[in-house]
C-alpha positions in Angstrom: -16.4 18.8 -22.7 -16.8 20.3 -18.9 -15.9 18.8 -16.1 -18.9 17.2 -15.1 -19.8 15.1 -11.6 -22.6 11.8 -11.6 -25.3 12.7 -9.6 -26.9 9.6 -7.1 -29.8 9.7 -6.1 -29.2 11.1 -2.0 -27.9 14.8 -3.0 -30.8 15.0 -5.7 -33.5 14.2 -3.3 -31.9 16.2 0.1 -31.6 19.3 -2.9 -35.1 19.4 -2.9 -36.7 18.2 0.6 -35.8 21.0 2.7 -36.6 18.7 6.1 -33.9 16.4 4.7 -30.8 16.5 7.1 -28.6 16.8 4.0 -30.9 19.5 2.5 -27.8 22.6 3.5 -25.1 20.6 2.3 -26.9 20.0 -1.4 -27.9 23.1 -1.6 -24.3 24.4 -1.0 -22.5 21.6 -3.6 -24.9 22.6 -5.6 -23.8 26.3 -5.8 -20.0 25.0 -5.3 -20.7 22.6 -8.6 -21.7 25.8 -10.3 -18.5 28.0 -9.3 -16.9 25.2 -10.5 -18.5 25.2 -13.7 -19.4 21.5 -13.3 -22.0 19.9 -14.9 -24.7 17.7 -13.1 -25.3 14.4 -15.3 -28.4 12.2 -14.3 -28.1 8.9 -15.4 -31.6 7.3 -16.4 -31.7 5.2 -13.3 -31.1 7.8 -11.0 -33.8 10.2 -12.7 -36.2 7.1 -12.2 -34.9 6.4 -8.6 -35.0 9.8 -7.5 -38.4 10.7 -9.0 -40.0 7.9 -7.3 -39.2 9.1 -4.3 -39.8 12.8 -4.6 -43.6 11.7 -5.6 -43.9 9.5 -2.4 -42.3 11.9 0.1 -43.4 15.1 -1.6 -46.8 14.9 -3.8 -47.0 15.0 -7.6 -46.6 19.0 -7.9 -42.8 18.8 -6.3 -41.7 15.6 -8.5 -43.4 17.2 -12.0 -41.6 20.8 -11.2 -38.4 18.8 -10.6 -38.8 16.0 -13.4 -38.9 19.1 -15.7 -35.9 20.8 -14.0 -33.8 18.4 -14.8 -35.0 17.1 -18.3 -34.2 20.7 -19.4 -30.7 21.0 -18.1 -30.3 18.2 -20.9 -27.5 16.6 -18.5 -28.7 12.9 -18.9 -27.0 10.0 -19.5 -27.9 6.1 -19.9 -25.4 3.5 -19.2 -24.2 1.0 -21.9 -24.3 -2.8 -21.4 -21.1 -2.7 -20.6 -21.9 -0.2 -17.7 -24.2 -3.0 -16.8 -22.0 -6.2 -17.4 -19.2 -4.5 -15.2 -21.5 -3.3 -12.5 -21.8 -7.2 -11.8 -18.6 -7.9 -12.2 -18.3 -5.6 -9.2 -21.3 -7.2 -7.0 -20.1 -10.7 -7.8 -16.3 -9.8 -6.7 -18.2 -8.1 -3.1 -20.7 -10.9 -2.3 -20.4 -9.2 1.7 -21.5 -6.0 0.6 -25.2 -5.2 0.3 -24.4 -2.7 -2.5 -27.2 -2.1 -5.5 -27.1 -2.5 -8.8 -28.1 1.2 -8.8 -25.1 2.2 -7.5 -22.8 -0.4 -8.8 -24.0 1.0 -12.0 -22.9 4.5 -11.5 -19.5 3.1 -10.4 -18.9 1.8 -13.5 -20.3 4.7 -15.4 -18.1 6.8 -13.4 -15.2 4.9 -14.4 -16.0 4.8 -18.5 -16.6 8.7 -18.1 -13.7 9.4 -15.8 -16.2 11.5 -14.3 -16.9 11.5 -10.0 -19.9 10.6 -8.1 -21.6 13.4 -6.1 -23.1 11.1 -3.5 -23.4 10.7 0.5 -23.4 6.7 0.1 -20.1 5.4 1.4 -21.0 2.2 -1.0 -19.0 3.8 -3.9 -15.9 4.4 -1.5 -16.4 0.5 -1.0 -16.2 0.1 -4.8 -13.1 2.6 -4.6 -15.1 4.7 -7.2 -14.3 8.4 -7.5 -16.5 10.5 -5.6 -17.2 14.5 -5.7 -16.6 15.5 -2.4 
C-alpha cells in the first residue's frame, strides 16, 4: 500500500479558494504529496464537511467540479465504530479542549491506519496525533 496522508478539511478547502490565506501553501503540499508519491485519503466526514463549505463560499459549479475530483481519485475512506467509540474516548479524556468530533475522528483514524493528518488545525497536535507537515 503507498504511503498515504488524511486529508482535514482546512488544506482541502484553502486547495481550492484561491483568496484563502492558505491557498499557496496547499497548493505546494499538494505538489510535495505528489513527489512524494503520497496518497490523499478523504474520509466521508471530511468529503461532507469540506463540500459544504465549498458550496457556501464558492457556488455550486466549484463544489460539483471538486466533489467529482475527488470521488475519482477513489481515495476515500469511512471510519469504523471503533474510529468513532475512540474519538470519544479522546473528547471525554480533554473536557477543556473545544476539539470536534470531526477531528477527534480523524485522530483516531490516523492512529488505526498509522497514516498522518495533512491539516493546519493545531487540535490534532493537542490529541498528539501524527500530522503531515
Amino acid at each position: 500500500m503507498k504511503p498515504s496522508v488524511i486529508a482535514d478539511t482546512g488544506p482541502l478547502y484553502a486547495a481550492v479558494d484561491i483568496d484563502d490565506i492558505h491557498h499557496s501553501r496547499a497548493q505546494a503540499e499538494l505538489t510535495q504529496l505528489a513527489k512524494e508519491r503520497r496518497g490523499v485519503i478523504v474520509v466521508y466526514s471530511t468529503l461532507l464537511e469540506a463540500h459544504a463549505l465549498i458550496l457556501r463560499k464558492l457556488g455550486i459549479a466549484t463544489a460539483s467540479e471538486w466533489l467529482n475530483e475527488i470521488l475519482q481519485s477513489g481515495a476515500l475512506a469511512n471510519p469504523s465504530v471503533e474510529d468513532y467509540l475512540n474519538a470519544t474516548m479522546k473528547l471525554a479524556a480533554m473536557p477543556d479542549q473545544a476539539i470536534t468530533l470531526f477531528d477527534a475522528t480523524l485522530a483516531a483514524l490516523s492512529t488505526r491506519l498509522n497514516a498522518p493528518i495533512w491539516t493546519y488545525d493545531h487540535h490534532f497536535d493537542v490529541m498528539r496525533a501524527k500530522v503531515w507537515r
